[in-house]
N, C-alpha and C positions, 0 to 999 in steps of 0.2 A: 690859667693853669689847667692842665689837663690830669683827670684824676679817676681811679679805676674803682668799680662799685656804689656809684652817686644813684642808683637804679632805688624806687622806693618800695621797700621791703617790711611791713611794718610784724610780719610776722618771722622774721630773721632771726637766729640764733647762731651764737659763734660757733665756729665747727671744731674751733681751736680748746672753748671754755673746759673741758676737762683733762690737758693738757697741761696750761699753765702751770700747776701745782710741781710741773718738772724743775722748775726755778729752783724750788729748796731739793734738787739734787746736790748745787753747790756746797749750802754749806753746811753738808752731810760727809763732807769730803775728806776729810780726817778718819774720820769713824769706818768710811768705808777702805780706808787702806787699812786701819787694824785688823778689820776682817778679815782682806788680802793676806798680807801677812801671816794672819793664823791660821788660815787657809793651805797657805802657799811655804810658809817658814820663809818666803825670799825678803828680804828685809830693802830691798831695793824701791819694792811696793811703798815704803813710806813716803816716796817719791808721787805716789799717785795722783795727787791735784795737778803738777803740771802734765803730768803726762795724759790727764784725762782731757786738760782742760786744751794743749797744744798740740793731741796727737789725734786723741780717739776722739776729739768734737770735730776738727777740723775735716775727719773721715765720713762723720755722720752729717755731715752739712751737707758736703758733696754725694752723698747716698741720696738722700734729700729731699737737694736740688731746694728751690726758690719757692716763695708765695708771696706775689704781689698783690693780693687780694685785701680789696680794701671794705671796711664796713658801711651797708648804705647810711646816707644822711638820715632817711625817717629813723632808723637802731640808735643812732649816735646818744641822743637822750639817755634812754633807759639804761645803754653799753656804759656811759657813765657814771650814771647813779645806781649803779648795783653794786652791793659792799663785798661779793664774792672776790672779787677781783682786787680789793685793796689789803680781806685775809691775806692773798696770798705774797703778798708783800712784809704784812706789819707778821708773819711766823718765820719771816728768814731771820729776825733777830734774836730768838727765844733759841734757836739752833745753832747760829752763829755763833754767841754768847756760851751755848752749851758746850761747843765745839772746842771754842777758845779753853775754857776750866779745865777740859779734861786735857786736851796739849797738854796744859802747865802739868797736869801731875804727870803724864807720862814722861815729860823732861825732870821732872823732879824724883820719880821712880826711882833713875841708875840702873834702869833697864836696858835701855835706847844707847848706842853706840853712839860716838860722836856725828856719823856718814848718816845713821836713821833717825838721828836728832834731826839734823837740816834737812833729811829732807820731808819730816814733819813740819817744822816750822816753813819751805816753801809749800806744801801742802796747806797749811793753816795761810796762808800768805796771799793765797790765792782765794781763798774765802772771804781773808780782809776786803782783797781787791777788787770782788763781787761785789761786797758788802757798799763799797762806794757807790756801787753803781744801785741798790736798793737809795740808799741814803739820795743820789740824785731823785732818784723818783718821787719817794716821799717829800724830799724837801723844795721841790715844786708845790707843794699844793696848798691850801688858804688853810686847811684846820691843823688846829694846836697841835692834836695827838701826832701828825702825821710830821710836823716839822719840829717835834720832842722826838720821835722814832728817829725821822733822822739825824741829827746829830747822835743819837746815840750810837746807832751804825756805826759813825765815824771814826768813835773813840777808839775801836782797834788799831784802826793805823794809825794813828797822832793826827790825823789829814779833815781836822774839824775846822779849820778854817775855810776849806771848798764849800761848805755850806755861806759863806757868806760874797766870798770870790765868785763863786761859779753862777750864783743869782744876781749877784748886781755888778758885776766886772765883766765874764767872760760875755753871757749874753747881752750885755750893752757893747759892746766890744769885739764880738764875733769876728771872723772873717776879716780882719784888720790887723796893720802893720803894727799897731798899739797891745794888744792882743799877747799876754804870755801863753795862753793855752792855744794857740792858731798858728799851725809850723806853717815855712815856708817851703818854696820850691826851692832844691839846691841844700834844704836844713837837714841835717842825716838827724837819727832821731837822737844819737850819741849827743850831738849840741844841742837839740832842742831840751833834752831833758833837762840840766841845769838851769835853762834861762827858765821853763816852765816850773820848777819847784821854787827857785828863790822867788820870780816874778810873781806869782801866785800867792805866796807869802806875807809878800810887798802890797801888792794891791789890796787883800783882805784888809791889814792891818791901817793902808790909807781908809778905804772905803769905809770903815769899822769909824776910825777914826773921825771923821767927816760926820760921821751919823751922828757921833756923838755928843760933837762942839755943836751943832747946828740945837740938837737939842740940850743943850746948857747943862750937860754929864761929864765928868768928870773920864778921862780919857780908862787909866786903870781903874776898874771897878766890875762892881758885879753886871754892870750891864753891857758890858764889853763881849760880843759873841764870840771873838776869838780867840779872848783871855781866859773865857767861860767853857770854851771847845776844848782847848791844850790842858788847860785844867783838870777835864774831864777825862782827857788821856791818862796823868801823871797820876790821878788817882785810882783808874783801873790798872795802872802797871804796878802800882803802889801795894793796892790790897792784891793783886796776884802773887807778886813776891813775899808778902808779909803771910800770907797761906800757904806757900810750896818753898820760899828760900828763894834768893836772891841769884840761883842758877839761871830761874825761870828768863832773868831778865834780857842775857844775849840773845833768847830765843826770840821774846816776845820784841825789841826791836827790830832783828831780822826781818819777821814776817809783817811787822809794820813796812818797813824799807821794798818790798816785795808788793805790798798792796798797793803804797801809792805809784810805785813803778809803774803796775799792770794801769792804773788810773791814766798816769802818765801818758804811755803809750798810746792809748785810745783816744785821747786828747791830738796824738800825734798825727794820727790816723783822718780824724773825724772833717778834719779841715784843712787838708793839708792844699798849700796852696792858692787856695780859694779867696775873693778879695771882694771887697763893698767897693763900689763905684762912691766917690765925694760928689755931695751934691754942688750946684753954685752956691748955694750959702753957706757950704765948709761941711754940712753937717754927710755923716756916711748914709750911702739909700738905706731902705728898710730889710730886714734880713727876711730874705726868701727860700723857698726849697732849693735852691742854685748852690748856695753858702754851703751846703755842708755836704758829706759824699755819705753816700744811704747804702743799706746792704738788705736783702731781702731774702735773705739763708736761714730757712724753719727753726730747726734746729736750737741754732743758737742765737736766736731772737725768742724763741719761750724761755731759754736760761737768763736773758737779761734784761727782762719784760720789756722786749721792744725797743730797746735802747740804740740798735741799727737802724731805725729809722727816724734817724738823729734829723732828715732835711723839714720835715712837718715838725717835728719835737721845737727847735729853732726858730720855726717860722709862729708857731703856738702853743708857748712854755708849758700853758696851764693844760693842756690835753692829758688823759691820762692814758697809759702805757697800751689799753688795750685796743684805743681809737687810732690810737696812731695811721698815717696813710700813707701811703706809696703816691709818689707822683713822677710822672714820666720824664720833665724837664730837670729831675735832680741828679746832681751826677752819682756814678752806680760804680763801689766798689766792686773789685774780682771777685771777691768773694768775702764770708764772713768774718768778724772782728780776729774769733780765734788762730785760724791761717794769718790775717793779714798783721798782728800783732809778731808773729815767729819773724815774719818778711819784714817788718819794721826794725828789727832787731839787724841786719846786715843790710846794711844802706845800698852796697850797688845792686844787689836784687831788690830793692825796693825803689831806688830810681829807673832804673829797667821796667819793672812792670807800670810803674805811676805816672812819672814824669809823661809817657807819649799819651796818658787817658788824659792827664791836665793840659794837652796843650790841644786834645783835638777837643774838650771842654767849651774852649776859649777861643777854637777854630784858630791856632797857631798865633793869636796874636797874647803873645804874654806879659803885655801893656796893662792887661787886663786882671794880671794874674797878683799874687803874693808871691814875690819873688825875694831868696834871702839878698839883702846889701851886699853888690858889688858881684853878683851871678847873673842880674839881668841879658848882658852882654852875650855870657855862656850859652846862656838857655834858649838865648833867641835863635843862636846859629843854629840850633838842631831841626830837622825836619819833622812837624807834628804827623804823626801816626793816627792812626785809629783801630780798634781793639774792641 
């Protein structure tokens, strides 16, 4: 594998370390449309999470531009064991959570018009849908605190079963036709997105399941993580409404509905296409930086602690967000999550730009590739490109 910054630097500092903290701009994002608003009197502002998040990031990416820079190996140690960098993680939930409270009373106010109600709750919705993406981080890693932080994360969107799918389904399962979260070539994100919410769902609840006859537990119970996840939702919707009125509640499923979308999508994004070779004894190769398509857009890689460099994240689960590396052989989105999330949303610009990167990936032979059932045929006849 070929990889950038392996140079031994044992006097190294991140150039990035007082940047991160931009992360908890998200889920600030509510709070800062009120300002808007009272600023501005334009009530369209309650609007501002997606529009910060799909208009004015995808702006400041390409202002930008890339940093393929990776940390040398002598840093790696200490870049890990520094707890600066997991603050700023375990304080997107103390925000996020603050975030959430005040929504419910501004919908419970009768202040907010129906139009600034939603578009608070997509505002809040996109916080959720950050917030999964903290929760992934956190709930990668071996200590308590760090995989109790996450699933709490999760509780906004009802999406606390990912905590147990996304660790022992999707990454054993990556890059595979077996695989609810790994679209295929041909899958517009319109169809992928039901097969990846029920299948997601499905797998938790086997996987859960499995865990728990094996160890001689009783399937419904308190040791159920994905009974103990939803649960966790039903009763933050619970005491929300039981403090503000039962108004709160179309709101606060909304921007659930909204969070795990945004989840959704990036799931669509992150693999699309992309396949494990079967070995001779059935079993799939090992997942490598190849498997997943990586982004290396500043910007919005400090918003979502590195979570674009999903092809190392895959290849080694347990890294944490600030080591993450760039590697030359892994295939390389157009650009950052936030643009390529908009473009996910209208499939023949998203076949247009993707499909000819996946095939000159695989150097046209799409034998090779994740292809949806009964498109193989299609996809072959096109002539791979390069971009």
């Amino acid at each position: 594998m070929t990889k950038r910054g392996d140079e031994d630097a044992p006097t190294w500092r991140d150039p990035k370390r007082c940047l991160w903290p931009l992360a908890l701009v998200v889920p600030t994002l509510p709070f800062q449309a009120a300002g808007l608003v009272s600023l501005t009197g334009a009530g369209v502002l309650w609007w501002w999470g997606p529009f910060f998040s799909f208009v004015l990031l995808p702006l400041l990416d390409h202002a930008t531009g890339r940093d393929s820079a990776n940390p040398p190996e002598a840093a790696m140690a200490s870049l890990e064991a520094d707890r600066y960098y997991r603050w700023c993680t375990y304080l997107y939930l103390p925000l996020q959570f603050g975030a959430l409270v005040w929504a419910c009373d501004q919908w419970a106010g009768g202040t907010l018009s129906v139009a600034d109600g939603l578009g608070l709750a997509a505002t809040t919705g996109v916080v959720a849908g950050v917030a999964i993406n903290t929760a992934h981080e956190l709930g990668h890693k071996r200590e308590r605190l760090e995989r109790r932080l996450s699933r709490m994360a999760l509780a906004q969107s009802g999406y606390g079963h990912f905590y147990v799918e996304h660790n022992h389904g999707h990454h054993v399962r990556v890059a595979t036709p077996e695989d609810p979260a790994s679209s295929r070539m041909g899958e517009s994100f319109w169809r992928f997105l039901p097969r990846a919410v029920t299948g997601s769902a499905r797998s938790a609840w086997h996987l859960e399941r499995r865990r728990l006859e094996r160890r001689g537990r009783p399937v419904v119970s308190r040791h159920n993580d994905v009974l103990t996840a939803w649960a966790l939702t039903a009763a933050l919707f619970a005491v929300l409404a039981v403090a503000f009125g039962p108004v709160v509640l179309p709101f606060l499923l909304l921007q659930a509905v909204i969070g795990f979308c945004l989840l959704e999508t990036v799931n669509y994004l992150e693999h699309y296409g992309l396949l494990r070779r079967r070995r001779q004894d059935g079993r799939y190769e090992r997942v490598t930086p190849r498997h997943s398509w990586n982004s290396n857009n500043t910007v919005s890689n400090l918003l979502l602690f590195q979570l674009q460099r999903h092809s190392d994240h895959h290849a080694n689960p347990l890294r944490r967000y600030q080591t993450l590396r760039h590697f030359d052989e892994a295939p390389q989105l157009p650009s950052g999550y936030a643009t390529m999330i908009v473009v996910a949303w209208f499939p023949p610009v998203w076949r247009r730009v993707m499909d000819p990167r996946l095939r000159a990936h695989y150097d046209g032979d799409l034998s090779r590739a994740n292809v949806r059932p009964g498109q193989r045929k299609t996809h072959a006849n096109a002539t791979p490109e390069r971009s």
